[in-house]
C-alpha positions in Angstrom: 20.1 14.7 3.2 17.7 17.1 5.0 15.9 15.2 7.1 13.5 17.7 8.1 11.2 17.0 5.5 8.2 19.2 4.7 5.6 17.5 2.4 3.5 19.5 0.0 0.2 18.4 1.1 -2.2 18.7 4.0 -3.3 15.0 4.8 -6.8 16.5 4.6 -8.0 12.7 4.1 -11.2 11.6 4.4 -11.7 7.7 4.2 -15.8 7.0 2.5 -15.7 3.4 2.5 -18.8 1.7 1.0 -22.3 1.6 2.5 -22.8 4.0 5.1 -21.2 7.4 4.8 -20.9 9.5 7.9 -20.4 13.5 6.6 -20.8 16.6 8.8 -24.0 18.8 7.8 -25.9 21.3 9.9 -29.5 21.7 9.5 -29.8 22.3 5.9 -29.6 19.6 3.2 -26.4 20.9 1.6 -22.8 21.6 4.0 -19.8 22.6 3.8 -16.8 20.3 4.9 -16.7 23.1 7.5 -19.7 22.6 9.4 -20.4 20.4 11.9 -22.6 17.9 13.3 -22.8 14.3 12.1 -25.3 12.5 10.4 -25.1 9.1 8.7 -27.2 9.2 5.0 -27.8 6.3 2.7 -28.2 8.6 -0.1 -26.2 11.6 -0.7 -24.0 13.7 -3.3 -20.2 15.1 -3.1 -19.2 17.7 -5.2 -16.3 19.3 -5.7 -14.2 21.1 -8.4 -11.5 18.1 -8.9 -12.9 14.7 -9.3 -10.5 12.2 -10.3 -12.1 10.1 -13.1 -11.1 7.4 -15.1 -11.6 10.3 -17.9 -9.6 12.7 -16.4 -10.3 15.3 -13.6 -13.6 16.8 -13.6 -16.0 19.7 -11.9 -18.5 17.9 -10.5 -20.4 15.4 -8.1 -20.3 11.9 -7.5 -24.0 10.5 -6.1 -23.4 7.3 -3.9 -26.1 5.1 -2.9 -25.8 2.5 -0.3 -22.7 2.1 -0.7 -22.2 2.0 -4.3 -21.8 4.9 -6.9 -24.9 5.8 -8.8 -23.6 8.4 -10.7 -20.9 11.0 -11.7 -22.3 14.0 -13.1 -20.3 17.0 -14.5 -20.8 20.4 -13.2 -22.3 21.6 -16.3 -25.0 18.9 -16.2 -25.7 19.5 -12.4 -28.3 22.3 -12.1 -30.4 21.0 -14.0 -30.2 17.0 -12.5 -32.9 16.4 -9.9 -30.8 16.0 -7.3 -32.1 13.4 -4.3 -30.3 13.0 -1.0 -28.1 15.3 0.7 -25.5 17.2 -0.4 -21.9 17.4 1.0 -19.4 20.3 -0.9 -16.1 19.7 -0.6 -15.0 23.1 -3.1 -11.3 22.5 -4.1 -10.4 19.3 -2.3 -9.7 16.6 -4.5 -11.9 13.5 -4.4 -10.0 10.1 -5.6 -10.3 6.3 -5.5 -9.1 5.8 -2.3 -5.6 4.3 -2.8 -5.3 0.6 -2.6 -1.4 -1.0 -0.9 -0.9 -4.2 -2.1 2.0 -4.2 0.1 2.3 -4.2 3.3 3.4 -6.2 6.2 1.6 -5.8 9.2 3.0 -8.6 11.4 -0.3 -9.9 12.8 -0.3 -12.7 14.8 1.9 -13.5 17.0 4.8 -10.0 16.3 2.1 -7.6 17.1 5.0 -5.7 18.9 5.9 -4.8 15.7 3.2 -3.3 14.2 -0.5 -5.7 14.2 -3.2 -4.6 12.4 -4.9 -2.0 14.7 -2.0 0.0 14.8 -1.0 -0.4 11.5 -5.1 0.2 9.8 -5.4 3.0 11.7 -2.2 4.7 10.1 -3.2 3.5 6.8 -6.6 5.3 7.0 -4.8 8.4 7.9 -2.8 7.7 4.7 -6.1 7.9 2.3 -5.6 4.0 2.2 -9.3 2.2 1.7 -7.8 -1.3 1.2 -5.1 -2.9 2.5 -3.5 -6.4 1.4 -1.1 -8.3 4.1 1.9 -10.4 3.2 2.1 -13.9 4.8 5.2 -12.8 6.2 6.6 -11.0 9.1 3.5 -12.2 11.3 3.8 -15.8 13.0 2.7 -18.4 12.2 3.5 -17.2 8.2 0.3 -18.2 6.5 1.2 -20.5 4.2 -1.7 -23.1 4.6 -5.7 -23.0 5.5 -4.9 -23.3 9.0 -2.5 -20.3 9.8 -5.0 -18.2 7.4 -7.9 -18.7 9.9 -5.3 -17.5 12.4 -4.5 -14.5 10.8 -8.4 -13.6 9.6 -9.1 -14.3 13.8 -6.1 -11.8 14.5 -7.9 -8.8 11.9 -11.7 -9.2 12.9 -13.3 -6.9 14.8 -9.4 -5.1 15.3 -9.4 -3.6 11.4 -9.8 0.4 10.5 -9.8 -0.5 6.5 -10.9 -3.4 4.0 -7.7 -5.8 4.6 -7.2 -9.2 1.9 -4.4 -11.4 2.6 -2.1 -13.2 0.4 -0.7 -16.5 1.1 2.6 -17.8 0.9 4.5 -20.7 -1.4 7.2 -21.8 0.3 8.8 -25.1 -0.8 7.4 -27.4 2.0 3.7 -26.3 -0.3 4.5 -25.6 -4.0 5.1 -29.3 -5.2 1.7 -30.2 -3.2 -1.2 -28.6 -5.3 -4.3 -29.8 -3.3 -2.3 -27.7 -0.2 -2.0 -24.9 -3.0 -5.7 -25.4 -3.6 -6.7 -25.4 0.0 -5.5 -22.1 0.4 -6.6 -20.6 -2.3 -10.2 -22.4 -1.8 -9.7 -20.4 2.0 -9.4 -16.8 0.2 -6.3 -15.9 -0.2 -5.9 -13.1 -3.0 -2.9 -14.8 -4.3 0.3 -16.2 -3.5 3.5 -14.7 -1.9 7.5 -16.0 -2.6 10.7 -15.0 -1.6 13.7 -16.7 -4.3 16.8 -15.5 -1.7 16.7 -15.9 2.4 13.4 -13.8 3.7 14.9 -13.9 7.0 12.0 -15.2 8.9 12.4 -18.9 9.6 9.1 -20.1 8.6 9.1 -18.9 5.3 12.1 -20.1 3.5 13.5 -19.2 0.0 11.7 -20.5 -3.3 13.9 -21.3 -6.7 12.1 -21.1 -10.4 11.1 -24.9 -9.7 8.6 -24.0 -7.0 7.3 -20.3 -8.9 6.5 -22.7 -12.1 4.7 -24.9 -9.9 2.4 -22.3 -8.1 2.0 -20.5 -11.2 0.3 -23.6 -12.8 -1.8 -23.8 -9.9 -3.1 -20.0 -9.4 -3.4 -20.5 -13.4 -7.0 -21.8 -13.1 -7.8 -19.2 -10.1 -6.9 -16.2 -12.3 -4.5 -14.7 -9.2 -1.5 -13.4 -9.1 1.3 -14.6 -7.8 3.9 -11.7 -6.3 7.6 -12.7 -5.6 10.7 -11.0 -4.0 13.0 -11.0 -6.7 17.1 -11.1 -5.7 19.1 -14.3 -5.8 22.0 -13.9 -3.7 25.0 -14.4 -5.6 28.0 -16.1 -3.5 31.1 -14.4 -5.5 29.4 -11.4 -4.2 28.4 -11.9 -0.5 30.4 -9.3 2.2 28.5 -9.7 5.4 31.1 -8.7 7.4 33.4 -5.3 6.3 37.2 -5.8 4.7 38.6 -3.2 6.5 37.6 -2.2 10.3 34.2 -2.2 12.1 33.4 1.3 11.2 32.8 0.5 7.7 29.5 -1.6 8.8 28.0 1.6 9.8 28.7 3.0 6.5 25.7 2.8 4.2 28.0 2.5 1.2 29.1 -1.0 2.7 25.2 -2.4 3.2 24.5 -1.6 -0.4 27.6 -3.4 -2.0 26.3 -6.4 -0.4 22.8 -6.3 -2.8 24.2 -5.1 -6.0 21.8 -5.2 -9.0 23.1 -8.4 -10.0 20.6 -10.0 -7.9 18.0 -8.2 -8.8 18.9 -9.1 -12.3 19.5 -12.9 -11.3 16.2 -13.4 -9.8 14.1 -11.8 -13.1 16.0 -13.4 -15.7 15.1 -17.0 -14.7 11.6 -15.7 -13.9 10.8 -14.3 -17.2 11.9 -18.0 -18.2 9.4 -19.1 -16.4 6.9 -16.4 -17.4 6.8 -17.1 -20.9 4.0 -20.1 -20.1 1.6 -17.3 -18.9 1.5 -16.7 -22.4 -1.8 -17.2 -24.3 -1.7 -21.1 -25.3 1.2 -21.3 -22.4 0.5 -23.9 -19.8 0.1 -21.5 -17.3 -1.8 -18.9 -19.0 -4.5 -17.7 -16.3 -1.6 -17.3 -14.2 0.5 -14.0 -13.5 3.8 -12.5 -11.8 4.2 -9.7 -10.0 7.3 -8.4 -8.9 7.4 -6.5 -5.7 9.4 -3.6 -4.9 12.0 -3.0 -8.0 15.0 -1.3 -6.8 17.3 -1.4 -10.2 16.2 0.9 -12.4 18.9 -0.8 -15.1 19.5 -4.5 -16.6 16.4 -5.9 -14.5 14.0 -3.3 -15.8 15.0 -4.3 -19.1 14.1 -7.7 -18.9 10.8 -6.8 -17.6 10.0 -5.3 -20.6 11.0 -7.5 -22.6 9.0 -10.1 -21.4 5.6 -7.6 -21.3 6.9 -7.1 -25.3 6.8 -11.2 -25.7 3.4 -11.4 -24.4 4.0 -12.5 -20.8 1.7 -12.1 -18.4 3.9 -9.8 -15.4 3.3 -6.3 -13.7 6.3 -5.2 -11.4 6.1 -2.1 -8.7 8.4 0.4 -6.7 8.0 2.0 -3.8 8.1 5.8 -2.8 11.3 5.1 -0.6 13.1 4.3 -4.1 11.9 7.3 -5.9 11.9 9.4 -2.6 15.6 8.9 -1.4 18.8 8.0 -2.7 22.1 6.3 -1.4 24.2 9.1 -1.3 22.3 11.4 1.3 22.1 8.1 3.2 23.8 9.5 6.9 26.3 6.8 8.5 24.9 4.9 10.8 21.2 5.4 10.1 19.8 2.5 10.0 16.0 3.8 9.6 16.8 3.6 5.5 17.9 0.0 5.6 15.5 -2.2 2.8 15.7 -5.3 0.6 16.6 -4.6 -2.2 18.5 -1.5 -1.1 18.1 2.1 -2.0 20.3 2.7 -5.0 22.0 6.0 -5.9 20.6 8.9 -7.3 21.0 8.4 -11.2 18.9 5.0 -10.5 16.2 6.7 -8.9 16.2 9.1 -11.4 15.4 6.2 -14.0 12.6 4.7 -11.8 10.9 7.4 -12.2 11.2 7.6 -15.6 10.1 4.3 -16.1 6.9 4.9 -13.8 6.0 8.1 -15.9 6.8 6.2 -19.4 4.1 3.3 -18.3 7.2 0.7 -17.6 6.5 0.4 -13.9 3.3 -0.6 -13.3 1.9 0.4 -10.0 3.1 1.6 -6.5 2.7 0.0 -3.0 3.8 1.0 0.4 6.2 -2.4 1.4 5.5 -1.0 5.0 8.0 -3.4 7.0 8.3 -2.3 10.8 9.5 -3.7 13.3 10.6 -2.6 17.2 13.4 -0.3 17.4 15.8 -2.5 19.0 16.1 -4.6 16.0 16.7 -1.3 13.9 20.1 -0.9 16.2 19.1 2.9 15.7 21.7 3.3 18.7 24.6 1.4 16.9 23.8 2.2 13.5 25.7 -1.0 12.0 23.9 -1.6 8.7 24.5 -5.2 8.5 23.1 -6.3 11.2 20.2 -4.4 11.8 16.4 -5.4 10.8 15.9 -3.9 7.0 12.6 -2.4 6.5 10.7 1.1 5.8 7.6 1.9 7.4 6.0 4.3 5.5 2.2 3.0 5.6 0.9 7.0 6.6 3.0 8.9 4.3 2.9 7.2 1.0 0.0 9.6 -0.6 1.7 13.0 0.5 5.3 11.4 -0.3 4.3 10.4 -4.3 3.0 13.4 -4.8 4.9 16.2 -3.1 8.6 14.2 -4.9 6.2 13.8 -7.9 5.9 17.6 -8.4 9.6 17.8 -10.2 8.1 15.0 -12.8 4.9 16.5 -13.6 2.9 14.0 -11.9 -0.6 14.4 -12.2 -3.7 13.7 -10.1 -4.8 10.7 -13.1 -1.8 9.2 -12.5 -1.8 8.6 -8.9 -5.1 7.4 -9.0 -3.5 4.6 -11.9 -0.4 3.8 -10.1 -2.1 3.7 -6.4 -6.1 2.4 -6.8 -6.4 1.3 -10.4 -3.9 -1.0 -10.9 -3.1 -2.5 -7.8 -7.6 -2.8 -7.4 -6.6 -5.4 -10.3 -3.5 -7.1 -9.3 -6.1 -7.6 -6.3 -8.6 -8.9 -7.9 -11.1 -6.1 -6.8 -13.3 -5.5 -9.5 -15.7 -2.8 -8.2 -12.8 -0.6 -6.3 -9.8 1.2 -7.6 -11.7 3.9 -9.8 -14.9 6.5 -9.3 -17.1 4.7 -11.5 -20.9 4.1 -11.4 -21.0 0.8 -10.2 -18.7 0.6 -7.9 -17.7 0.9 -4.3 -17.7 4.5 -2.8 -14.0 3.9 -1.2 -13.1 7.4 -1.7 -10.3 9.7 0.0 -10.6 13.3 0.2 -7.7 15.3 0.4 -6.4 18.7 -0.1 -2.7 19.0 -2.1 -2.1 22.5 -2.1 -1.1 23.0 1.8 2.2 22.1 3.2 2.7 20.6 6.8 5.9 19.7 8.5 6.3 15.7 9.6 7.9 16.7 12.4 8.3 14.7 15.8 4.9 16.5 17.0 3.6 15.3 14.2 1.0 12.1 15.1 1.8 8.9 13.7 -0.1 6.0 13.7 1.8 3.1 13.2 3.4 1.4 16.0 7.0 3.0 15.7 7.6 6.2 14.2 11.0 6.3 15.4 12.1 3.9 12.7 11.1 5.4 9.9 12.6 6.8 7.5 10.4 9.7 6.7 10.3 11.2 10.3 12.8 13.8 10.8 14.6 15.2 13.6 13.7 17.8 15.4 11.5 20.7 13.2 10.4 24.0 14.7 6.6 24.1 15.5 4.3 24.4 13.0 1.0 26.0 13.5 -0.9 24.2 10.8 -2.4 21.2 12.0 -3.5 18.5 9.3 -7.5 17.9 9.5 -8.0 14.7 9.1 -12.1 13.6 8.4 -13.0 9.8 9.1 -16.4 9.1 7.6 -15.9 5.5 7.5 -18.6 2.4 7.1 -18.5 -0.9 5.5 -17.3 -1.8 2.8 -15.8 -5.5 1.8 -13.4 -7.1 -0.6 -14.8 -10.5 -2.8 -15.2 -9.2 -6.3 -14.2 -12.4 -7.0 -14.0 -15.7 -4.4 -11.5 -14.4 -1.3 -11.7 -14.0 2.0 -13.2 -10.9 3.2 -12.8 -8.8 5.8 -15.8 -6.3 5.6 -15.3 -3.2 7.2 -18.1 -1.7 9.3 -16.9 0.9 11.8 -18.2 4.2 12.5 -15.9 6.6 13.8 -18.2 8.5 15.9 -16.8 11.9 17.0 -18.3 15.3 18.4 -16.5 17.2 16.3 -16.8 18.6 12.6 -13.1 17.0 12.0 -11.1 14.8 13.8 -8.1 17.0 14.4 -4.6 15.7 14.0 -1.7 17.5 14.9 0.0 19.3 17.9 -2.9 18.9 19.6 -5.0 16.2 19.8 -5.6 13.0 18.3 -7.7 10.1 17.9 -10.7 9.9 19.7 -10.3 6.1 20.7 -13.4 6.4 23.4 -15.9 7.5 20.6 -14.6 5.1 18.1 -17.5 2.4 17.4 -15.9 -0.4 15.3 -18.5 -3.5 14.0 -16.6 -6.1 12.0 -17.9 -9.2 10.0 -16.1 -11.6 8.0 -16.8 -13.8 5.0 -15.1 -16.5 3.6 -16.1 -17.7 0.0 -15.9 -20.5 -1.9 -13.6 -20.2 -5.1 
C-alpha cells in the first residue's frame, strides 16, 4: 500500500456551533472569508454557492439567529429578501451539517494517556465534527452505572472543544437489574453500549442475547438505542498463537484468520432473533439495535437486511478504515491497521461500499480507538498481541470523501451518512441537517484542494504515530490547510440526556487559525466557558 497518502481536500473547516458565532469581517457589514478581524454577531447570514440541504445542494444563504437557523433562502430569492444582520460570504466552500460521530472512544477518566477529551475534541473539531458521542469503554471506571457517569461528565466539563453525549454500558453485572438500567438512563445517557465477545477491558465484560433482550425491553420505553459490538468468538476457530514459527504473528494474514466473518455472522444472527420484538406490537417496540462498525460485507450484511425487510427496528454502520483500506496492502508487521472486527480484503470492501451507496448501510462513524504507542508494539509489529484500534477522529471527513470520489459520492450523501442519521440514532432532534429550526452546527469546508497528511502535518489527537492514516515520510508541501474555528455554544438534550453544552470562544488575532508547517493552535488565546445539564427523562 502507498502509505503516503494525499487526500483530496483542504480541511478548510470551520466549526459554527449554535448561539454565538465568531466570523472575521472588516469594517463593512458583508466579508469575505479572507478578511480579518473578529467580531462575535447574534444575527448574521452565510452565503455561499453550495449549501448542503436536506433538498439537495443549493446557491444560497443560511440566516442564523441566536443560535438557531431562521432561514435558508436560495440565491434567486436573495436580492430581493431584506436582509438583517451581517453578512459573511463564503463563495465556493461548501457549507454542511456539521458531521456528527457516534463513535468514538476517548478514554476519559482515568486512560487520559491515551487520548482524554481535550486532546481528542480538539482533533475532532479540526475534523468538521460538531458533536461527539463517547463509548463507556476504554476510559476507567467504564460507565456503566449513575455513579461512573458523573465521573466521566466531571472528566469533560470545562476540558471539551465540541458538544460530547455519552452512552452507557450493559454489562451483565446491570442488564438483569432494570431500576440500575433505569438509573442510568434517568442520569442522561444517550443509550446503551454492549460488547457479545471479550471487549478486552476488564470492567466491561461480554454480554450474550439474554442480557441484549433485557436492555432492549428497558430502553424500549426511553425510545434509545441500544448499539452492540457484534462477533461471537467461535472456539473451533480461535489461533492466538501462529502454527508455524513466530514470524507468522507479524504477518497480517495471520491476525485476520483469527476474526473470520463467521463471528460477525454469529453475533447478528442471534441478534436479529432478538430484534424481531422491536417490531410494532413486539414487546420491545420503542426499542432499537444498532450495530457498530460492520466489517463483513457478506452473510452478516444479509441478515441485516433481512431483518429491516421483516420490520425490525436495527441501523448498522462502517467505518472509513473498512472502505479506505484493505487486507492485502496491509505491510507485515504494522500494527497501526490492527481493529475489531478486522479489515477484510479488497472484494469485501468493495461490497461495503456498495451497500452504503445502495442505502443497506446506514450511517458512518469514526470508532476512533487510540491508545499509547507502546501498546501498538509499532517496534515489534506482532499482530496478536498488540492493542487493536484506528484513530482516525481528524481524518474521517477528508477520508470519505476523497475514497468516495471512485463511487460517485456526493455532497447529500455525506451529509446523510455523517449528520443526519447518526443526529437520530443520537437522539438529536434539532442537529444533523440545515434546517430552519435548528441548531447552526455547521462546518465549512473546501473539497476541491489537495494536501499531503504528511508527518508535518498537525494532528490533534494524542498519538499520531499510531494511526493508520499518517504516512511515512512525504516531501514538503507548501499548501497549508486553513483551518477557521468560530465556535460558541451549542448543547445536546433534544430529548432527556445529559448535556454537555459547549461555550468556548476561540479567540485568535488572526483572520484564520493556520494549520500546517507552520503554526498551530493558539492555546494562549483560546477562551473555553463550559456548562452542564443533566435532565430528567
Amino acid at each position: 500500500m502507498d502509505y503516503m497518502l494525499q487526500w483530496r481536500v483542504l480541511p478548510l473547516l470551520t466549526l459554527l456551533a449554535s448561539f454565538l458565532f465568531l466570523f472575521y469581517v472588516q469594517n463593512s457589514s458583508k466579508s469575505s472569508h479572507k478578511e480579518c478581524s473578529l467580531i462575535p454577531y447574534q444575527h448574521y447570514w452565510i452565503t455561499s454557492k453550495r449549501i448542503v440541504t436536506p433538498q439537495g445542494v443549493i446557491s444560497g444563504s443560511v440566516e442564523i439567529k441566536e443560535g438557531k437557523i431562521l432561514s435558508i433562502v436560495k440565491e434567486e430569492d436573495w436580492q430581493g429578501k431584506s436582509k438583517v444582520g451581517h453578512i459573511v460570504d463564503y463563495e465556493e466552500a461548501v457549507v454542511m451539517p456539521g458531521l456528527i460521530d457516534v463513535h468514538a472512544h476517548l478514554d476519559d477518566p482515568g486512560r487520559a494517556e491515551w487520548e482524554g477529551f481535550p486532546s481528542g475534541t480538539k482533533a475532532a473539531a479540526a475534523g468538521g465534527i460538531t458533536t461527539l458521542v463517547d463509548m463507556p469503554l476504554n476510559s476507567f471506571p467504564s460507565t456503566v452505572s449513575q455513579e461512573t457517569l458523573k465521573l466521566k461528565i466531571k472528566a469533560a466539563k470545562e476540558r471539551i472543544y465540541v458538544d460530547v453525549g455519552f452512552w452507557g454500558g450493559l454489562v451483565p453485572e446491570n442488564a438483569f437489574n432494570a431500576s440500575a438500567l433505569e438509573a442510568l438512563l434517568n442520569a442522561g445517557v444517550l443509550g446503551l453500549k454492549s460488547f457479545m465477545c471479550p471487549s478486552g477491558i476488564n470492567d466491561f465484560p461480554m454480554t450474550n442475547a439474554s442480557h441484549i433482550k433485557e436492555g432492549l425491553s428497558v430502553l424500549a420505553k426511553y425510545r434509545r438505542p441500544l448499539l452492540v459490538h457484534a462477533e461471537i468468538q467461535q472456539d473451533s476457530e480461535i489461533h492466538l498463537e501462529p502454527k508455524d514459527s513466530s514470524d507468522d504473528a507479524h504477518s497480517y494474514s495471520t491476525y485476520l484468520k483469527t476474526r473470520p466473518p463467521s463471528w460477525e455472522e454469529a453475533a447478528i444472527r442471534e441478534l436479529v432473533a432478538v430484534t424481531k420484538e422491536t417490531r410494532s406490537g413486539g414487546l420491545a417496540e420503542g426499542s432499537h439495535l444498532h450495530i457498530v462498525h460492520l466489517s463483513d460485507s457478506s452473510s452478516s450484511l444479509e441478515l441485516i437486511k433481512e431483518a429491516k425487510n421483516g420490520g425490525d427496528s436495527i441501523t448498522v454502520e462502517t467505518c472509513p478504515h473498512y472502505l479506505a483500506f484493505s487486507a492485502e496492502d496491509i505491510h507485515d508487521g504494522d500494527t497501526r491497521f490492527k481493529c475489531a472486527p478486522p479489515i477484510r480484503d479488497a472484494a469485501n470492501k468493495e461490497k461495503l461500499w456498495e451497500a452504503l451507496l445502495e442505502g443497506h448501510i446506514d450511517m458512518l462513524s469514526s470508532d476512533h480507538s487510540p491508545t499509547v504507542p507502546e501498546l501498538k508494539l509499532l517496534d515489534d509489529g506482532n499482530f496478536l498481541r498488540a492493542w487493536g484500534g484506528i484513530s482516525s477522529l481528524q481524518f474521517v471527513l477528508p477520508v470519505t470523501w476523497s475514497y468516495g470520489q471512485k463511487y460517485g459520492v456526493t455532497l447529500e450523501q455525506l451529509a446523510l451518512w455523517w449528520s443526519e442519521r447518526p443526529a437520530k440514532l443520537a437522539g438529536q432532534e434539532l442537529k444533523g441537517a440545515l434546517a430552519t429550526g435548528n441548531l447552526a452546527d455547521i462546518v465549512i469546508w473546501e473539497p476541491d484542494v489537495e494536501f499531503d497528511l504528511n508527518d508535518a502535518y498537525p494532528v490533534y489527537f494524542k498519538h499520531p504515530i499510531i494511526s493508520a492514516y499518517m504516512g511515512t515520510k512525504l516531501p514538503k508541501n507548501e499548501n497549508i490547510a486553513w483551518v477557521w474555528l468560530k465556535v460558541g455554544q451549542s448543547s445536546l438534550g433534544a430529548r432527556s440526556n445529559v448535556a454537555i453544552r459547549n461555550h468556548h470562544q476561540l479567540l485568535l488575532n488572526l483572520a484564520v487559525l493556520v494549520i500546517g508547517p507552520k503554526s498551530g493552535f493558539k492555546t494562549s488565546l483560546v477562551k473555553i466557558l463550559i456548562s452542564s445539564q443533566g435532565m430528567d427523562a
